[in-house]
N, C-alpha and C positions, 0 to 999 in steps of 0.2 A: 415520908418525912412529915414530922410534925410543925407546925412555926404559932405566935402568938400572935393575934391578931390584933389592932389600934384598941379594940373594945376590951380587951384582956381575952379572951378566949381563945383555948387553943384548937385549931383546926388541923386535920388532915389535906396537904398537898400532892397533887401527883407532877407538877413543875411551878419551877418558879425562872423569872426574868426580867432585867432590870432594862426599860425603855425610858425614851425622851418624848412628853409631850411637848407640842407648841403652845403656850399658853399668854393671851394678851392679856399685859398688865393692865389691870381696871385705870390704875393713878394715869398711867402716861401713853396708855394706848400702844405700847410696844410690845413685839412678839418678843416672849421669853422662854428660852426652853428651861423645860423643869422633870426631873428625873423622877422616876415610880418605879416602884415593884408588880410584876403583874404577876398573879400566882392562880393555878387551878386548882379549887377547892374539892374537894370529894366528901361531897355531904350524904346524909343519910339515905337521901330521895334521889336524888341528882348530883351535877358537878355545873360546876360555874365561874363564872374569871370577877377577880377581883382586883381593886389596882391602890398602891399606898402609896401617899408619898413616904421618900427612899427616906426621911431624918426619921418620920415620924415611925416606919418599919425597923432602922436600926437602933430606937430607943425601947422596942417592945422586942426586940432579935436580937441581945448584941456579940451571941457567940457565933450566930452566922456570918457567914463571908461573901458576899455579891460580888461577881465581877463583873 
């Protein structure tokens, strides 16, 4: 599977999966969850994990489907 990554480029994946970080808000100090893409990349040399936020991935994806 092919996908487009934030930079425009498009990478080879061998999975992909949409997780919740815990993320504290800088302004108020509160924990906020905020949802990613994590995807394994299959590069030339190696493989490696990559993580997007989920808006910014379905603006560069938007024929994909996450569930």
């Amino acid at each position: 599977m092919k996908i487009k990554d934030i930079n425009g480029k498009i990478r080879k994946i061998l999975s992909i999966k949409k997780i919740i970080h815990q993320i504290e808000d800088s302004r108020t100090g509160e924990t906020v969850n905020k949802e990613f893409i994590e995807v394994i990349i299959d590069g030339k040399m190696r493989q490696w994990k990559e993580w997007y936020p989920l808006d910014d991935f379905k603006k560069f994806n938007p024929d994909l489907t996450i569930i």
